[in-house]
C-alpha angles and dihedrals in degrees: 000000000000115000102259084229087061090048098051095038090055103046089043093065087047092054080042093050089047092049089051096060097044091050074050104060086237109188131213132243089278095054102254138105123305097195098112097048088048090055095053086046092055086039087055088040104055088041099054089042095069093043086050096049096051091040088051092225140066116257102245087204092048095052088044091053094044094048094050088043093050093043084053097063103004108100109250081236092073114055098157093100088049086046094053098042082058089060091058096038079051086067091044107109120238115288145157109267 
């Protein structure tokens, strides 16, 4: 079982970092605007914190998922999402991909 302070504090710089490109105007790989995207991923976020908080542990399917979903749209010159995603991967316990 993860520490729930783990938990919130790595989900929070994600949310932060998620905050901050969309303050930014951060596009997408097709050159417009990612706001939209950026949104739904704070949405997800905020939603599997909670689940995860009161689990005690990260869903390892939920952070795979979220990853793939975010490489598909996020520019390869941010990489702080991906980056922060990795942190909470980093809480997900051992599985089979």
């Amino acid at each position: 079982m993860t520490n729930a302070s783990d938990i919130e504090t790595a989900f929070d710089a994600a949310r932060h970092q998620v905050r901050r490109a969309v303050a930014a105007g951060l596009v997408n790989l097709k050159g417009e605007s990612a706001r939209e995207q950026l949104e739904q991923l704070e949405f997800r976020l905020q939603t599997e914190r909670a689940k995860a908080i009161q689990r005690g542990s990260v869903d390892l399917d939920w952070v795979q998922k979220t990853i793939r979903w975010t490489v598909e749209w996020a520019p390869e010159s941010d990489i702080t999402i991906l980056a922060s995603l990795g942190r909470i991967a980093r809480l997900a316990p051992p599985g089979f991909s």
